[in-house]
py3Dmol code that shows the C-alpha trace and the ligand (Angstrom):
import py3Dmol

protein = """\
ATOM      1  CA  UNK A   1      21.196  14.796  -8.599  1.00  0.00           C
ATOM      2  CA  UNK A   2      24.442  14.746  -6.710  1.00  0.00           C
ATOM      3  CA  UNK A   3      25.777  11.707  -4.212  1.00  0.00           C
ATOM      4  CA  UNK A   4      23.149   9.660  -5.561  1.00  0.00           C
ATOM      5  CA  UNK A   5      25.177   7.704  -8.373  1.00  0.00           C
ATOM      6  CA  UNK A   6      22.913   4.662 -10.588  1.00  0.00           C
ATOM      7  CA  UNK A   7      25.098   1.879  -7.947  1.00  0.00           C
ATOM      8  CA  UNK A   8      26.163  -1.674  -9.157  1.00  0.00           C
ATOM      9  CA  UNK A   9      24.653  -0.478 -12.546  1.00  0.00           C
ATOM     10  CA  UNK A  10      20.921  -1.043 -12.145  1.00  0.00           C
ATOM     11  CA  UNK A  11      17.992   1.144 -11.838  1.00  0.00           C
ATOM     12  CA  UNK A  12      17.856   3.192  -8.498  1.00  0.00           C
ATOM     13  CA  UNK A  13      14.059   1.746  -7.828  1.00  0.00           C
ATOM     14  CA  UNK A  14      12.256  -1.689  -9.075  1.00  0.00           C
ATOM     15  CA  UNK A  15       8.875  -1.641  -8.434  1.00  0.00           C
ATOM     16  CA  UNK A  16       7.536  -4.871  -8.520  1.00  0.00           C
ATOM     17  CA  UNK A  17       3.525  -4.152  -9.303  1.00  0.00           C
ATOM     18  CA  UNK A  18       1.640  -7.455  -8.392  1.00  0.00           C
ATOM     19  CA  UNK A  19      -1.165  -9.106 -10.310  1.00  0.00           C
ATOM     20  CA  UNK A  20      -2.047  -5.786 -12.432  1.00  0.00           C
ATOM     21  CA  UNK A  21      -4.109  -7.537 -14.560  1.00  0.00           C
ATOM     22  CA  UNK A  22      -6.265  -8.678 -11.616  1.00  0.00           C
ATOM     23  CA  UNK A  23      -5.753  -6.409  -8.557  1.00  0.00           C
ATOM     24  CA  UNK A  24      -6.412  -3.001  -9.960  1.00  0.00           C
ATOM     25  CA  UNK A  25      -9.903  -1.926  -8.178  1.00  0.00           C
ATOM     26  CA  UNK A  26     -10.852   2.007  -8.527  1.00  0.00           C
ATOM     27  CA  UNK A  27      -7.735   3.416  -9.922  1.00  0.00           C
ATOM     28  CA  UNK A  28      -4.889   1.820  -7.725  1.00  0.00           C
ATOM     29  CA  UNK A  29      -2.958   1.750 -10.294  1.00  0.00           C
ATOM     30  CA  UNK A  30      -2.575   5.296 -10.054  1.00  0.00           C
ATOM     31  CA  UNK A  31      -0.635   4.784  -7.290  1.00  0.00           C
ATOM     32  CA  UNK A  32       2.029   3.144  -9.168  1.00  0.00           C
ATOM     33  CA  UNK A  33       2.300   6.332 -11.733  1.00  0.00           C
ATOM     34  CA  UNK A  34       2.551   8.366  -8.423  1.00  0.00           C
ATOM     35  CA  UNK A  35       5.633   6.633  -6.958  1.00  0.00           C
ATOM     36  CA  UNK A  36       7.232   6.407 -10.519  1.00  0.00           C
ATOM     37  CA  UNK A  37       7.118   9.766 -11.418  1.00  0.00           C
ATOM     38  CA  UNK A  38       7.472  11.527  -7.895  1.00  0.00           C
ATOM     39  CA  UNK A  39      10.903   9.123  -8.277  1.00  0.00           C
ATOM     40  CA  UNK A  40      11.994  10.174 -11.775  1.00  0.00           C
ATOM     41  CA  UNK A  41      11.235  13.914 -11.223  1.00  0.00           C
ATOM     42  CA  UNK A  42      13.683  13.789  -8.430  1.00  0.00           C
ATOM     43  CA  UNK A  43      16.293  11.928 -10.732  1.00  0.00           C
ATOM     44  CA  UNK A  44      16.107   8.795  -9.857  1.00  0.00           C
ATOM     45  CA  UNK A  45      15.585   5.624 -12.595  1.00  0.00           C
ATOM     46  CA  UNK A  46      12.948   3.257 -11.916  1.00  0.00           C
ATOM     47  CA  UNK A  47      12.206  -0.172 -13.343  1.00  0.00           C
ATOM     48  CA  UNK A  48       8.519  -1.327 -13.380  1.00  0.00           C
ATOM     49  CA  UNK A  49       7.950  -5.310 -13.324  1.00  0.00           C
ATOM     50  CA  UNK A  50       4.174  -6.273 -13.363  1.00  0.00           C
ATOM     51  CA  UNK A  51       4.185 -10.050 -11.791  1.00  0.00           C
ATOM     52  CA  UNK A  52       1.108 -12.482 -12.155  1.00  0.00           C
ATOM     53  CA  UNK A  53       0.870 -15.586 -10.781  1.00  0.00           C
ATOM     54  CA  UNK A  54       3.457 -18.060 -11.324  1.00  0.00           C
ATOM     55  CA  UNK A  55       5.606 -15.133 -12.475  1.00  0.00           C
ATOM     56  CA  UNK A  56       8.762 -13.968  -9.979  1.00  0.00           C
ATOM     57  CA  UNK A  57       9.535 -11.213  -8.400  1.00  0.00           C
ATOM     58  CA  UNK A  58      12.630  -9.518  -9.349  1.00  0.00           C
ATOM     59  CA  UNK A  59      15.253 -10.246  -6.455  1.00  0.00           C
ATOM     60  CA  UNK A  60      16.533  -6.959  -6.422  1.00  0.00           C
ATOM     61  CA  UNK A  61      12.701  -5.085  -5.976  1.00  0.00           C
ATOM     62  CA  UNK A  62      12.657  -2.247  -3.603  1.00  0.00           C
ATOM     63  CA  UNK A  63       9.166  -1.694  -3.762  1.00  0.00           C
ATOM     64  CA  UNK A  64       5.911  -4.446  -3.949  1.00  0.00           C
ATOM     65  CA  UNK A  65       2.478  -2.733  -4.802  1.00  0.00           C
ATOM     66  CA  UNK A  66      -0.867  -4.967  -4.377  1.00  0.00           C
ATOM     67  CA  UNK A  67      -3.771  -3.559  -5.032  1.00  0.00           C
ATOM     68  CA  UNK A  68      -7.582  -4.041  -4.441  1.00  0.00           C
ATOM     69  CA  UNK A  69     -10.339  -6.619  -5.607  1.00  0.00           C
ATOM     70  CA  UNK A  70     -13.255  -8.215  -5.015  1.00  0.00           C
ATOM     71  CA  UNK A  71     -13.209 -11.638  -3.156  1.00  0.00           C
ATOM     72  CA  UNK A  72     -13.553 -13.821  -6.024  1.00  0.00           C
ATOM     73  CA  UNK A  73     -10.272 -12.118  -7.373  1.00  0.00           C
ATOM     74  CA  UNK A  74      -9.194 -12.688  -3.892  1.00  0.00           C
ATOM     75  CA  UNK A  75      -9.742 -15.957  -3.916  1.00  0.00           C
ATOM     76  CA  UNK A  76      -8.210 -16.636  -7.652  1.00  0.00           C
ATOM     77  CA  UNK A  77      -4.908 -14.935  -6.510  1.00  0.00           C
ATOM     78  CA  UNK A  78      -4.663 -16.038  -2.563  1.00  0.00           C
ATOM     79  CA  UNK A  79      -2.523 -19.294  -2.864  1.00  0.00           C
ATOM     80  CA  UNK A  80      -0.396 -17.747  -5.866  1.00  0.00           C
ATOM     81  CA  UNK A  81       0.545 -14.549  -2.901  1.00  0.00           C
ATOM     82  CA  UNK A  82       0.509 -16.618   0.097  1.00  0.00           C
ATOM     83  CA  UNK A  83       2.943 -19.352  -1.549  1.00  0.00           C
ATOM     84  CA  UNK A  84       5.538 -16.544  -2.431  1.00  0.00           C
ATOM     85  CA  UNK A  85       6.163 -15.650   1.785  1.00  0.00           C
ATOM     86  CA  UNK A  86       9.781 -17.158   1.145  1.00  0.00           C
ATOM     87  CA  UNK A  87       9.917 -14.396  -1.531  1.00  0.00           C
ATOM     88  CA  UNK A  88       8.590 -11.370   0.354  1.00  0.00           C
ATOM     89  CA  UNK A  89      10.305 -11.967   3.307  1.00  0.00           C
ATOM     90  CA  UNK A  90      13.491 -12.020   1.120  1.00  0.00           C
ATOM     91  CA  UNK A  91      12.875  -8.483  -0.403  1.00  0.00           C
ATOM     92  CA  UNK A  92      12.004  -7.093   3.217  1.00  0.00           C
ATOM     93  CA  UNK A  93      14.903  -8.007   4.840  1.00  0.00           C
ATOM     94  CA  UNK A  94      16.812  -6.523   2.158  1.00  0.00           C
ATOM     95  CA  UNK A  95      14.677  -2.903   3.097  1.00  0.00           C
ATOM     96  CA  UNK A  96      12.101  -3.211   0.305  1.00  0.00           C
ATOM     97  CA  UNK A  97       8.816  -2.254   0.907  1.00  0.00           C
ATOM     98  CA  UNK A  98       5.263  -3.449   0.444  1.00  0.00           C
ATOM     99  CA  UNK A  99       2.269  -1.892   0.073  1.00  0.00           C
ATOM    100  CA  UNK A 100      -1.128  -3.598  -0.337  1.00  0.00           C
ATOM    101  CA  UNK A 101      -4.616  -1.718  -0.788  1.00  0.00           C
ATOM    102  CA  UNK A 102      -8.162  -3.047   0.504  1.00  0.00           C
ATOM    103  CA  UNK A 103      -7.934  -6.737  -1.185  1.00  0.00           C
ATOM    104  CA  UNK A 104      -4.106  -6.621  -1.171  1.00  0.00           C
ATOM    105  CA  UNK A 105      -3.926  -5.304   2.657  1.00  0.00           C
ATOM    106  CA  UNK A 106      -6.243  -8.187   3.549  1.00  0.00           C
ATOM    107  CA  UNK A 107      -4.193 -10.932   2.047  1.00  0.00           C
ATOM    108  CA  UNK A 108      -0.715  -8.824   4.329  1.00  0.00           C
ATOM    109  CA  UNK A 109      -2.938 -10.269   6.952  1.00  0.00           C
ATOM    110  CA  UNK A 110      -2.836 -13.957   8.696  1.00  0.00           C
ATOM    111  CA  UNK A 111      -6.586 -14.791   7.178  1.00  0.00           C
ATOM    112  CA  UNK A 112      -9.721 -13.058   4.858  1.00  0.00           C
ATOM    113  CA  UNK A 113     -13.124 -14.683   5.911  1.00  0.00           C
ATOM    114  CA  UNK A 114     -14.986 -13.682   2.726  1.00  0.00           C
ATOM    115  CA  UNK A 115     -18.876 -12.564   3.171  1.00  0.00           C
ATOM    116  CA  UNK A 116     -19.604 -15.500   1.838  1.00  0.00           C
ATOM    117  CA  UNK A 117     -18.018 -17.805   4.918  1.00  0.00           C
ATOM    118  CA  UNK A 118     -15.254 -19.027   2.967  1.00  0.00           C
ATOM    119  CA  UNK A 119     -11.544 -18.210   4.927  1.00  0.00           C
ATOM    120  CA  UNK A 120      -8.801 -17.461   2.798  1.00  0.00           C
ATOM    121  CA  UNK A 121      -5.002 -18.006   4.134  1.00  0.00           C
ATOM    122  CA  UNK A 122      -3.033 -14.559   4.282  1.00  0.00           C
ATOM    123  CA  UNK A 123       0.507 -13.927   3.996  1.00  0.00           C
ATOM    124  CA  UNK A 124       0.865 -13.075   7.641  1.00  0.00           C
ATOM    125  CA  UNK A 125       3.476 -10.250   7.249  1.00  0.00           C
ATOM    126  CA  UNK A 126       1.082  -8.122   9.070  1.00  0.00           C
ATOM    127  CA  UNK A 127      -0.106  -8.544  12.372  1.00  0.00           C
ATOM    128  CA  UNK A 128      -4.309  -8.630  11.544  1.00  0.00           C
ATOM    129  CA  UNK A 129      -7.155 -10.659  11.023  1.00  0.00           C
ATOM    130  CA  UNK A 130     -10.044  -9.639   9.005  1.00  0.00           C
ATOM    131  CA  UNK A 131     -13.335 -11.128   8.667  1.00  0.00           C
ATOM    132  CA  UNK A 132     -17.028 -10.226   7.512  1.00  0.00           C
ATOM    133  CA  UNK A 133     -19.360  -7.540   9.455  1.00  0.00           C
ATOM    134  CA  UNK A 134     -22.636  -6.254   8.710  1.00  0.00           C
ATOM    135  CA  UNK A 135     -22.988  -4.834   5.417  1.00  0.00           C
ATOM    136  CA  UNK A 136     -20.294  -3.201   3.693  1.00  0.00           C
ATOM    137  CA  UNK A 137     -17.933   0.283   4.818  1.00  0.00           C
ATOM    138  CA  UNK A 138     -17.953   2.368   1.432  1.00  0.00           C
ATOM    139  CA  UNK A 139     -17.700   6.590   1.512  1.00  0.00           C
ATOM    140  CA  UNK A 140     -15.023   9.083   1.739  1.00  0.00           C
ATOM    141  CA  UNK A 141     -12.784   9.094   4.160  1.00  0.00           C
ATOM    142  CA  UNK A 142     -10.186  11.150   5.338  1.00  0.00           C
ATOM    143  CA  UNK A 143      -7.396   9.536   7.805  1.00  0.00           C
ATOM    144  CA  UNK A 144      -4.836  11.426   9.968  1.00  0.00           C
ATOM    145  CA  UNK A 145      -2.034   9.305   9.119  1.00  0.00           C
ATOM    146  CA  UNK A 146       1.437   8.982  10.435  1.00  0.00           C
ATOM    147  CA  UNK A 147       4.192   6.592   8.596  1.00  0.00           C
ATOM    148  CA  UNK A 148       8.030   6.574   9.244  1.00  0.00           C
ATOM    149  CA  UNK A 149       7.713   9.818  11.394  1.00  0.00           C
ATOM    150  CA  UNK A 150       5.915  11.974   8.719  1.00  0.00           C
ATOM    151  CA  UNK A 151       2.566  13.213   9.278  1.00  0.00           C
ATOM    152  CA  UNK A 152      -0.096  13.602   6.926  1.00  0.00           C
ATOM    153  CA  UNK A 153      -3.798  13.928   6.261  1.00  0.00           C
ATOM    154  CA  UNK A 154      -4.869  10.975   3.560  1.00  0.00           C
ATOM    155  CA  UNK A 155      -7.971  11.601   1.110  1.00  0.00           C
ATOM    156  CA  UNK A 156      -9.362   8.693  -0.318  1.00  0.00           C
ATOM    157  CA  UNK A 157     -12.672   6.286  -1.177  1.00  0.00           C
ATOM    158  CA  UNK A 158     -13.301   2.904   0.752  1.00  0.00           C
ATOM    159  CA  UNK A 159     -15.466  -0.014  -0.103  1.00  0.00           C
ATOM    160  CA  UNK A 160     -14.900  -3.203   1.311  1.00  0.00           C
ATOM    161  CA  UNK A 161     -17.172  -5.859   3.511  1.00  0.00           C
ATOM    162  CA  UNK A 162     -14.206  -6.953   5.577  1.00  0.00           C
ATOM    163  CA  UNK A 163     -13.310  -5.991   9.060  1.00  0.00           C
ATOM    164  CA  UNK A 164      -9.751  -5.627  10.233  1.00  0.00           C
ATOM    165  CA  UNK A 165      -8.644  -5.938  13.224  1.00  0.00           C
ATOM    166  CA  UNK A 166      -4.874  -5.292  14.210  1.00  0.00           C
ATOM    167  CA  UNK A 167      -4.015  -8.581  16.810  1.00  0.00           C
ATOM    168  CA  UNK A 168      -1.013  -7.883  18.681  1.00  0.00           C
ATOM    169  CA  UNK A 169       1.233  -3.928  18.928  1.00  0.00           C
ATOM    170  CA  UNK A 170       3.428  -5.543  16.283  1.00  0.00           C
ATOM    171  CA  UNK A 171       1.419  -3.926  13.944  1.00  0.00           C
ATOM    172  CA  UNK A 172       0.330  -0.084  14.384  1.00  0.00           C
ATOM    173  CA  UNK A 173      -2.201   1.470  12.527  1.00  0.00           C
ATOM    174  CA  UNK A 174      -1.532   3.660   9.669  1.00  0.00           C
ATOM    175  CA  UNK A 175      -3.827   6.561  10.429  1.00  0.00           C
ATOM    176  CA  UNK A 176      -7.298   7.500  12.882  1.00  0.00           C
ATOM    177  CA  UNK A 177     -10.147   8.021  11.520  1.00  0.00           C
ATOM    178  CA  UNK A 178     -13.863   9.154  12.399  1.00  0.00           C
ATOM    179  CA  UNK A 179     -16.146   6.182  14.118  1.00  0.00           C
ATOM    180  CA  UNK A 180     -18.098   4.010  10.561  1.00  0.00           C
ATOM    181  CA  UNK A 181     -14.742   4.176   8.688  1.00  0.00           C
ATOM    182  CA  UNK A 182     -11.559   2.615   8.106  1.00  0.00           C
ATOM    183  CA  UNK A 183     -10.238  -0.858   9.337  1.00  0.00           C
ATOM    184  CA  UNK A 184     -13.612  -1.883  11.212  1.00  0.00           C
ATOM    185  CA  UNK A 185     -16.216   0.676  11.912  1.00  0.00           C
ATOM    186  CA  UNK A 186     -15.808   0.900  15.558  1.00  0.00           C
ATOM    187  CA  UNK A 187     -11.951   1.417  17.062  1.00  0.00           C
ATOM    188  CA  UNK A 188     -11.220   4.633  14.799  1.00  0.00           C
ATOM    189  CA  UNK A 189      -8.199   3.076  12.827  1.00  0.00           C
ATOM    190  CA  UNK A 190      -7.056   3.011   9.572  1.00  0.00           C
ATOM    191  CA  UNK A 191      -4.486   0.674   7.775  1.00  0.00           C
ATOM    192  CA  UNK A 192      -1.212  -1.066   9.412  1.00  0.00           C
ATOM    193  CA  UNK A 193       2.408  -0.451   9.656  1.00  0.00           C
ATOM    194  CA  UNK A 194       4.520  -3.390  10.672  1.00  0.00           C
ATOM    195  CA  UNK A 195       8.680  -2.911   9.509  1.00  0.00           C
ATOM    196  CA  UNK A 196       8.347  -2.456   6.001  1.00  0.00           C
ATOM    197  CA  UNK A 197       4.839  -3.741   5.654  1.00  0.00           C
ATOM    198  CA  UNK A 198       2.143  -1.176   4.792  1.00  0.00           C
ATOM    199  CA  UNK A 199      -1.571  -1.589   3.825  1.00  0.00           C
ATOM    200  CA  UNK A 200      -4.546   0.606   3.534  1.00  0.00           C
ATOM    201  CA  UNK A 201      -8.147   0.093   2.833  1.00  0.00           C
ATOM    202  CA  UNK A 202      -7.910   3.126   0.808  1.00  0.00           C
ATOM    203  CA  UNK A 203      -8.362   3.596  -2.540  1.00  0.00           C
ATOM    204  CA  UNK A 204      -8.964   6.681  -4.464  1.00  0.00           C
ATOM    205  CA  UNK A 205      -6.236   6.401  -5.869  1.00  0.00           C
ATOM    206  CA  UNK A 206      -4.821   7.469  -2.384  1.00  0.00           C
ATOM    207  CA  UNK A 207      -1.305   8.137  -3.310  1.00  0.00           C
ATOM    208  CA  UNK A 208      -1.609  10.727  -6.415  1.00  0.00           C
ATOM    209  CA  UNK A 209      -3.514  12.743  -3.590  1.00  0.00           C
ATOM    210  CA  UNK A 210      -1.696  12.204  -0.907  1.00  0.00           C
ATOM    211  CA  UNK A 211       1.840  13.022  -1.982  1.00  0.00           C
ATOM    212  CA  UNK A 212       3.494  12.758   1.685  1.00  0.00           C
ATOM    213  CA  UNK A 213       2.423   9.313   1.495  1.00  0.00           C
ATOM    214  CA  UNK A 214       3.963   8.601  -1.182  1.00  0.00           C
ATOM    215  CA  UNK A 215       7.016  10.130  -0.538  1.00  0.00           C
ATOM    216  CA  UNK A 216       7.052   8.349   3.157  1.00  0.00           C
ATOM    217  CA  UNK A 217       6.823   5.464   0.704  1.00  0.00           C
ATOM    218  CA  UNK A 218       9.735   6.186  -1.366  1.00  0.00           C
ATOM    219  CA  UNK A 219      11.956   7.331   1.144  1.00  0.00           C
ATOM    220  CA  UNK A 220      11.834   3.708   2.740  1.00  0.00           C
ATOM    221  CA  UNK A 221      11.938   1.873  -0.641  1.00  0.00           C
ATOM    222  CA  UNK A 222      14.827   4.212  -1.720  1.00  0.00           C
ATOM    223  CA  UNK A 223      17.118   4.174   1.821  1.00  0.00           C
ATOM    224  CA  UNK A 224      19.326   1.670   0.311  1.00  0.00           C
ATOM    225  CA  UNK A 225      20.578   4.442  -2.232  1.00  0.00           C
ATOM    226  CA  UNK A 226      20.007   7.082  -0.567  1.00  0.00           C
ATOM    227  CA  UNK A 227      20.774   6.005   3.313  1.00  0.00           C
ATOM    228  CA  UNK A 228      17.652   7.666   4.307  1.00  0.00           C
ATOM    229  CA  UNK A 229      17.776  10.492   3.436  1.00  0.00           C
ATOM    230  CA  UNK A 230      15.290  13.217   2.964  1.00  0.00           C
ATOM    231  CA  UNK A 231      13.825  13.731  -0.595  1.00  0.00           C
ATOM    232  CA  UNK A 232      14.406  16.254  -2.385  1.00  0.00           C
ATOM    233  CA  UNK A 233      11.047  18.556  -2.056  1.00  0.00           C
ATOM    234  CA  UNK A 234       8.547  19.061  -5.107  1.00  0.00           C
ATOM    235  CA  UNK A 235       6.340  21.392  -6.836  1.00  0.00           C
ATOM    236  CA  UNK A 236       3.052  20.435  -5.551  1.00  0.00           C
ATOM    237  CA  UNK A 237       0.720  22.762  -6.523  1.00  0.00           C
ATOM    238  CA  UNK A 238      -1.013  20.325  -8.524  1.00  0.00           C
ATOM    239  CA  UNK A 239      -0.942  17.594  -5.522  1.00  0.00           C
ATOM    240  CA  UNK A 240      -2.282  19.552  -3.426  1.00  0.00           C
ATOM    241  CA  UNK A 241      -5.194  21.268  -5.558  1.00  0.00           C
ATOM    242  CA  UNK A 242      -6.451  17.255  -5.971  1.00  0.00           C
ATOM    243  CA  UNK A 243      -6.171  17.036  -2.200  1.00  0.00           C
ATOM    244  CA  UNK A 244      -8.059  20.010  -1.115  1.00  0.00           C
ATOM    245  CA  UNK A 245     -10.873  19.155  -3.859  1.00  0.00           C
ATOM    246  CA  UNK A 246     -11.081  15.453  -2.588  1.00  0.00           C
ATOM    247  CA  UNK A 247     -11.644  16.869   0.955  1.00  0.00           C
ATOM    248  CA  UNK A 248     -14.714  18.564   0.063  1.00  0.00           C
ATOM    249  CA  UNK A 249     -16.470  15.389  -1.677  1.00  0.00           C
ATOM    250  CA  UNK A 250     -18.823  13.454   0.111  1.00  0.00           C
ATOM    251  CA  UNK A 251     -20.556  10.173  -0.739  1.00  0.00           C
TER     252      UNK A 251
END
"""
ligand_1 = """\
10
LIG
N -13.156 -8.048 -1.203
C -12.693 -7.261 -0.088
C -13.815 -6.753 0.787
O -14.921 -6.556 0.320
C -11.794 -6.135 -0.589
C -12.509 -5.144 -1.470
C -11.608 -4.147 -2.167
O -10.420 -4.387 -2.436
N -12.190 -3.011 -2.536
O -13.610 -6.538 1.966
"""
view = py3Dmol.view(width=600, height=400)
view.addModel(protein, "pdb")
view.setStyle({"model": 0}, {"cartoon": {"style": "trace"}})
view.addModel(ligand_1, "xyz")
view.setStyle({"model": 1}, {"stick": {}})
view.zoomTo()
view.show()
């Protein structure tokens, strides 16, 4: 890899991978072998921290993954997340990115009313507001996405009894998707962008499917190396097999 040198020493990429040994719900942690690998095959190094509660986050983390749970998990990691804003908001105005599936995306959010009534506190680093509905949105879905001006079709699995809404224009959503899916069931939207804050409700894993996504990813997380710009361009016969097959599942 030429003109991308190892800088001040350290890895090119630290992904800081948040309460893995809670927040891990069908496969997201696929995901994280995505972004590491799709990174490494393209020469970069990357550092992986996994951070519980009452654990830090590495300053210099260019990348924060949150993944999925139910909302007793939820519940057991909500004040840990919500108490480290100071910390987050650090990393993002140094460029790093986060990215929070289903559970995760929620707690992005300003509050989670669970199904059971009780409201949980977000982070408020992303514009939304998600409470209960009538039963729960689970099935395949697939979401015409856009993120950091690339386009792409996302495959992936939902299941979640908590309805998003996106409050203000702050926050844009990640993708459209058919009426019964996605954020809330009824406005055709999928996920939220807002700066450097990304969540989904999908999980699948989404990324290892959805390479462009990842990469979208990556190229944000990686800018301060690489200034931006575009990745070098894979082999993804494999990536793209997975995707087409995905397409065709239903329920
Ligand atoms: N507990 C949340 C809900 O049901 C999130 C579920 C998940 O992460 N799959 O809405």
């Amino acid at each position: 890899m030429t003109g991308i040198g190892p800088g001040m020493g350290g890895p090119d990429l630290i992904i800081a991978h948040l309460y893995p040994d809670l927040l891990r719900t069908y496969g997201d942690r696929g995901n994280l072998i995505t972004l590491v690998r799709r990174a490494e095959w393209r020469g970069f190094s990357v550092r992986v921290v996994g951070v519980t509660r009452d654990e830090r986050i590495p300053a210099r983390a260019n990348l924060v993954l949150i993944g999925g749970g139910s909302d007793r998990l939820q519940a057991i990691v909500g004040p840990d997340l919500v108490a480290r804003r100071p910390e987050l908001e650090e990393l993002t105005a140094h460029d790093a990115v986060i990215f929070g599936i289903c559970g995760g995306y929620q707690l992005l959010g300003d509050f989670y009313v669970a199904a059971d009534g009780r409201s949980m506190p977000g982070l408020g680093m992303l514009d939304i507001t998600t409470g209960p509905g009538k039963g729960r949105i689970i099935g395949r879905v697939r979401a015409q996405a856009t993120l950091y001006g690339d386009t792409f079709e996302c495959v992936g699995f939902e299941n979640h009894g908590g309805r998003t809404l996106l409050r203000t224009s702050s926050a844009t959503p990640l993708a459209s998707v058919p009426h019964g899916q996605g954020n809330n069931g009824a406005d055709g939207t999928e996920g939220a962008v807002q700066g450097n804050v990304v969540g989904t409700y999908l999980h699948g894993p989404v990324l290892p499917a959805t390479p462009a996504f990842a990469d979208a990813l990556l190229r944000r997380a990686l800018a301060p190396r690489t200034k931006g710009a575009p990745l070098e361009p894979l082999n993804d016969r494999l990536e793209e097999e997975a995707h087409a097959l995905a397409r065709t599942l239903r329920r």
